[in-house]
C-alpha positions in Angstrom: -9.8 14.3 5.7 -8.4 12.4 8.9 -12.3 10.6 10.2 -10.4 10.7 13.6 -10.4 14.7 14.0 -13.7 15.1 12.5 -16.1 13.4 13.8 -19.9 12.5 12.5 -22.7 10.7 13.7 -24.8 9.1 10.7 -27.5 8.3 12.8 -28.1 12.2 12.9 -27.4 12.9 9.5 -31.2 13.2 8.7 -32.0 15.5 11.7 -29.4 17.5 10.5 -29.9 17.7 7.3 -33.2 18.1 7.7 -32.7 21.2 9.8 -30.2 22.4 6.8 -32.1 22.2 4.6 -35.3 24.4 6.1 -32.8 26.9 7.5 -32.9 30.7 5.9 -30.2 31.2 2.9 -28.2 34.1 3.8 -28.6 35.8 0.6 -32.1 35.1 0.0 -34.0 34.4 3.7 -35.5 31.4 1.7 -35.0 27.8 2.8 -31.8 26.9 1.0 -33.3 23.8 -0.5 -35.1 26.0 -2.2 -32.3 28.3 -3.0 -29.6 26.0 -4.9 -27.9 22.9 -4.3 -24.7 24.9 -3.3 -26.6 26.7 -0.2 -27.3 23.6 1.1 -24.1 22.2 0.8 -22.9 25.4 2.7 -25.0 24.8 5.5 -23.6 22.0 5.6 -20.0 22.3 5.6 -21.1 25.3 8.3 -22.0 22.3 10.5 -20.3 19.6 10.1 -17.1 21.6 8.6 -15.2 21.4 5.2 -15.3 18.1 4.5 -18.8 18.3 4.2 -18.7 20.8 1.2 -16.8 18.1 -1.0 -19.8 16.5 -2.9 -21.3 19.5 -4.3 -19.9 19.6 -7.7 -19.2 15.3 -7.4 -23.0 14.7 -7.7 -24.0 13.5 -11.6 -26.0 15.6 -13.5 -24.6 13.8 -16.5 -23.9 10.3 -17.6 -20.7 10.7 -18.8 -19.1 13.2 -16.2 -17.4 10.7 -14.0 -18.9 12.3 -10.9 -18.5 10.5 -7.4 -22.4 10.0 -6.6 -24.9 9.9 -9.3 -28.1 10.7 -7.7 -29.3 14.0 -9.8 -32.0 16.2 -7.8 -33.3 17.7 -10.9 -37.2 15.8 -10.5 -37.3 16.7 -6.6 -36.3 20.7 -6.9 -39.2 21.9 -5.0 -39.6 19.1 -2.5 -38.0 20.0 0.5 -39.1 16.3 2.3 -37.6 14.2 -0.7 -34.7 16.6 -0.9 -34.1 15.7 3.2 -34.0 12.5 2.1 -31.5 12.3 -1.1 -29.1 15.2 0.6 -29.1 12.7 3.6 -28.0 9.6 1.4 -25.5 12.0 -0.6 -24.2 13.1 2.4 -23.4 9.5 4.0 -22.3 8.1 0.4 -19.7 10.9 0.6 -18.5 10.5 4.1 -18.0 6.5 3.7 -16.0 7.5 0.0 -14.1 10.3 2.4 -13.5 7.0 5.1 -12.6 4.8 2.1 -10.0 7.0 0.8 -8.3 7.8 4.2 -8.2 4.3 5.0 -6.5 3.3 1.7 -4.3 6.3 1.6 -3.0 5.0 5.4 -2.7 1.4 3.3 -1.0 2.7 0.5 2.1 4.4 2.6 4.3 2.2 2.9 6.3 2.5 6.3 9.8 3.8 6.2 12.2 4.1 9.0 13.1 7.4 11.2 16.4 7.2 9.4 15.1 6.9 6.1 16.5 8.7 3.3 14.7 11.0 0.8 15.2 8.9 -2.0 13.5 6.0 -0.3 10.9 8.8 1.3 9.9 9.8 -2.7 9.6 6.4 -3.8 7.5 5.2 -0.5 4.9 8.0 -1.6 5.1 7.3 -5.5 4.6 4.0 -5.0 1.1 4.6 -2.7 -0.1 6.7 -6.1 -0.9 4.0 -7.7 -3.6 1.6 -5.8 -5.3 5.6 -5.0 -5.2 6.2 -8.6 -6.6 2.5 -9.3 -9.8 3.2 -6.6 -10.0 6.7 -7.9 -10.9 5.5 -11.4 -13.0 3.0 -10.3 -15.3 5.0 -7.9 -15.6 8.0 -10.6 -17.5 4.4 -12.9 -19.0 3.2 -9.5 -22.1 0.8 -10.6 -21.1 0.0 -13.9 -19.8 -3.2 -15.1 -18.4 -3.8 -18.3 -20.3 -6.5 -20.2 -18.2 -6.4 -23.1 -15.0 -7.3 -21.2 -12.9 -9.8 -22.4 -12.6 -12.8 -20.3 -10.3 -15.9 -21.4 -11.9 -17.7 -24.2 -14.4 -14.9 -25.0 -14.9 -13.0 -28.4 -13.5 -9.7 -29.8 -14.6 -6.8 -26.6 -14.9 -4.1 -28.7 -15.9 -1.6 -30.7 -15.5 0.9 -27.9 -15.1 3.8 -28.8 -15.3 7.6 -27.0 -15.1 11.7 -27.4 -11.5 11.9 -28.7 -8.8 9.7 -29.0 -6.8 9.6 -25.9 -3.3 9.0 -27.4 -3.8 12.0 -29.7 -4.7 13.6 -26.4 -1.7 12.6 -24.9 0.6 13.3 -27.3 -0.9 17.2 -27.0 0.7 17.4 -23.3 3.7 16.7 -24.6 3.7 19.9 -26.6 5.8 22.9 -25.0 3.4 25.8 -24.6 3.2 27.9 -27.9 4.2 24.7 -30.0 1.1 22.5 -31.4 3.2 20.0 -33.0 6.8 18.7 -31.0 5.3 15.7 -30.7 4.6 14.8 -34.3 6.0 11.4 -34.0 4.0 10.2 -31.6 0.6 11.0 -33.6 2.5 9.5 -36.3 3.4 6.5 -34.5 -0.2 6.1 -33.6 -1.9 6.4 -36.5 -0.2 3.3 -37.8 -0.6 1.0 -34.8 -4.1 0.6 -34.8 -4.0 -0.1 -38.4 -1.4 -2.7 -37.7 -3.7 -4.2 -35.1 -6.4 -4.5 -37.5 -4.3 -5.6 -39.9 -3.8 -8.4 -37.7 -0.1 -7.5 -37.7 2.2 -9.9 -35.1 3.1 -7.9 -32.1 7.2 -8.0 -31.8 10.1 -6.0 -31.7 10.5 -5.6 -35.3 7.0 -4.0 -34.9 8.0 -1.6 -31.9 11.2 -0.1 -33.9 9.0 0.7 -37.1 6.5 3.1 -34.7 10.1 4.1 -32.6 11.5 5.3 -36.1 8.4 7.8 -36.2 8.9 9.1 -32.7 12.0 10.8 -32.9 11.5 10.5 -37.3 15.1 8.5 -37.1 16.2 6.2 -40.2 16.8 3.5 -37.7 16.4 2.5 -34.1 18.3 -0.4 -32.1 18.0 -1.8 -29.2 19.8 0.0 -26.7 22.8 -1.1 -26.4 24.2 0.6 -22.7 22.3 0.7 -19.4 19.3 3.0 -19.0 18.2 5.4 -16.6 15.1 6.6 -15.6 13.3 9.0 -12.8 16.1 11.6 -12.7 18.5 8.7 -12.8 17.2 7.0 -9.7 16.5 4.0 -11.4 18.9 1.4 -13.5 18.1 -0.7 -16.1 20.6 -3.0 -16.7 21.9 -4.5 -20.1 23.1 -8.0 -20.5 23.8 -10.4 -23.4 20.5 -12.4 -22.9 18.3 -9.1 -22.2 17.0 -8.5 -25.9 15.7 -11.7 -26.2 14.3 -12.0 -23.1 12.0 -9.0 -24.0 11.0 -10.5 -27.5 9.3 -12.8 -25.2 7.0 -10.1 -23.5 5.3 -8.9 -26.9 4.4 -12.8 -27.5 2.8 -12.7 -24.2 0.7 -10.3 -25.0 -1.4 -12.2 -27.0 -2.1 -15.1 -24.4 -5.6 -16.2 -24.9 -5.6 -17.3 -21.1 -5.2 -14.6 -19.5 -7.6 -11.2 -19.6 -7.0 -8.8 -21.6 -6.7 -5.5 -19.4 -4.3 -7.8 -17.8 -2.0 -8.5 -20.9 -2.3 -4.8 -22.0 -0.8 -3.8 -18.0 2.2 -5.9 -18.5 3.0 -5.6 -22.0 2.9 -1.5 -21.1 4.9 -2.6 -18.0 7.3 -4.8 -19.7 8.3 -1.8 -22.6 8.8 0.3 -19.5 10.9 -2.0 -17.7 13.3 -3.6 -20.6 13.6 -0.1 -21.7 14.3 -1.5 -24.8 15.2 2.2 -26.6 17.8 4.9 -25.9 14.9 7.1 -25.7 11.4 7.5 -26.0 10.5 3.6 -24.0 7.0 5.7 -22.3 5.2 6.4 -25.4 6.8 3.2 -26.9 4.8 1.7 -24.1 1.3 3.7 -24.5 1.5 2.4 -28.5 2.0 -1.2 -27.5 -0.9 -0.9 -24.8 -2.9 1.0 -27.4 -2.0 -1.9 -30.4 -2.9 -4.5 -27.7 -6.5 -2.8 -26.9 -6.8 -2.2 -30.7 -6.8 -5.6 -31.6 -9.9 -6.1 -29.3 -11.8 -2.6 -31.3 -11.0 -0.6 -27.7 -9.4 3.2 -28.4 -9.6 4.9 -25.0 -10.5 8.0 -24.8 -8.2 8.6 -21.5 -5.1 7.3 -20.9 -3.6 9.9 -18.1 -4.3 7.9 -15.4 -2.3 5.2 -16.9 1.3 7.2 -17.0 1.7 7.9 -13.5 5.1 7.3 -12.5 5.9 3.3 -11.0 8.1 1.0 -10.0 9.3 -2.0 -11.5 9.4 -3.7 -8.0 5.7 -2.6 -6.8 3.5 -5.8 -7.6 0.0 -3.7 -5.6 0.9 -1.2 -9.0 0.9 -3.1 -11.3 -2.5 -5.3 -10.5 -3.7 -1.6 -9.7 -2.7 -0.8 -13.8 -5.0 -3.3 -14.8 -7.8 -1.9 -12.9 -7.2 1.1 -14.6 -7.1 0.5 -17.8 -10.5 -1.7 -17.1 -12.3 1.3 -15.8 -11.4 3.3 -18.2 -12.5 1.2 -21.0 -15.7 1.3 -19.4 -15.8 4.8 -19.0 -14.4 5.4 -23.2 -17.8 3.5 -24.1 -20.2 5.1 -21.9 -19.2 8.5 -23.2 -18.9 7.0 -26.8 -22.3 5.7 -26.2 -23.9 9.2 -24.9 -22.4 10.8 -27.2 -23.6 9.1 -30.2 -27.5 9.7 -28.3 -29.8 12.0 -30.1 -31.0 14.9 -27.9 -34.5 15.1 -26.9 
């Protein structure tokens, strides 16, 4: 939604919703607010257009659904005045987040040149995914703050815990339709890291090739020894004498008490991604070195999707924006764990 081809006043907003909300529902001649949330948010989108539709469906009715704006209607049903009023704030909280977005998306495109190529085109655009994806995460935890993030020099964060185990999860997508288990070394791989983090096992590459050997179930796995390729062969990694053990470093990094940890968990996942340090398999090497990190700190994520979009190893805005992530969605892991583990009634 471009703000500049769709105007809106907000200091109308009430008059007009106000009007909305009184008007006669098609299907019923009753005043939609009386009708359903939905036939007011048709009215709405009849005046103001499309755009206007988008919160229904984004407002909370549940603590753990992630929505956009979490201001539930169910106590004011059959109060058309109070419902003028809370339609008029969801309203304006959903045309700022529409502003928000369009201004970040405008932020997030890089500029290329008339003559630019596709190749640079593609990697412009994947490149803006990620601070979108990073704001995205955040504003579906807006108002929450995570009290049991680690900061330097703080105790264990956890436990969190949520609905499922997002790795597990993860490992499911890489199924082929009508197969349940192709990715059997993966689950297998992750069953043992977490148990390795609470083991208090050192994180190093000896570590990362005895989860690798699961992956593909090989008797041994090396560090690569040609260059690697990645994104359709767009992007090199390179291999040099001094490249192995300059990533042993990076797993010895991750356990540096000065810095956060959502921070250490983004570049070690980073790091794995970058070094490429395996023929094959260096993306899910990553997710069970982020997971072992987070482990050590009690965290299992619940959701880890929004973690494997594709990046660059050149794009400093993604990588801050990775950390982001991963701290929103820790807080999102233990809100669900938390209403989940709430008795009904």
């Amino acid at each position: 939604m471009d703000p500049a081809t769709h105007p809106f006043d907000p200091g109308r907003a009430l008059a007009v919703v106000r009007q909305v909300v009184s008007s006669p529902d098609p299907a019923t001649g009753g005043p939609r607010g009386l009708v359903s949330s939905h036939s007011v948010a048709r009215g709405l989108a009849e005046h103001y257009g499309s755009w206007a539709l988008g919160w229904y469906r984004n407002v909370d009715q549940d603590p753990c659904s992630g929505a956009l704006i979490r201001k539930p209607l169910g106590d004011i049903a059959g109060d058309l005045d109070a419902q003028v009023q809370e339609y008029t704030g969801i309203l304006l909280e959903w045309r700022s987040w529409l502003e928000e977005l369009a201004a970040l998306f405008a932020e997030s495109a890089p500029e290329t040149h008339a003559d630019a190529g596709e190749e640079e085109r593609r990697r412009s655009r994947e490149r803006g995914v990620a601070p979108v994806a990073a704001r995205v995460v955040e504003r579906t935890d807006a108002g929450e703050l995570w009290g049991l993030a680690r900061r330097p020099g703080c105790g264990r964060s956890g436990p969190i815990r949520g609905r499922r185990d997002g790795v597990l999860a993860a490992a499911a997508l890489w199924d082929k339709p009508g197969e349940t288990r192709r990715d059997d070394g993966l689950r297998a791989a992750w069953q043992r890291a977490p148990d390795d983090a609470t083991a208090g096992e050192v994180l190093g590459f000896r570590l990362l090739q005895e989860w690798q050997k699961l992956v593909p179930g090989l008797p041994e796995i090396r560090f690569r020894t040609l260059p690697a390729f990645a994104k359709g062969g767009r992007e090199r990694y390179g291999l040099s004498a001094e490249t192995p053990s300059l990533f042993d470093a990076c797993p010895a990094e991750s356990a540096s008490p000065g810095v956060p940890l959502t921070a250490r968990a983004a570049r070690l996942y980073l790091d794995v991604c970058f070094f490429h340090p395996f023929h094959d398999g260096n993306g899910r090497a990553a997710l069970l070195a982020l997971g072992f990190v987070l482990a050590q700190e009690d965290i299992l994520l619940d959701e880890v999707g929004p973690i494997q979009i594709r990046r660059y190893a050149d794009d400093p805005v993604g990588a801050a924006s990775l950390a982001r992530i991963i701290h929103t969605l820790a807080v999102v892991t233990g809100r669900r764990g938390r209403f989940s583990r709430t008795p009904a009634g």
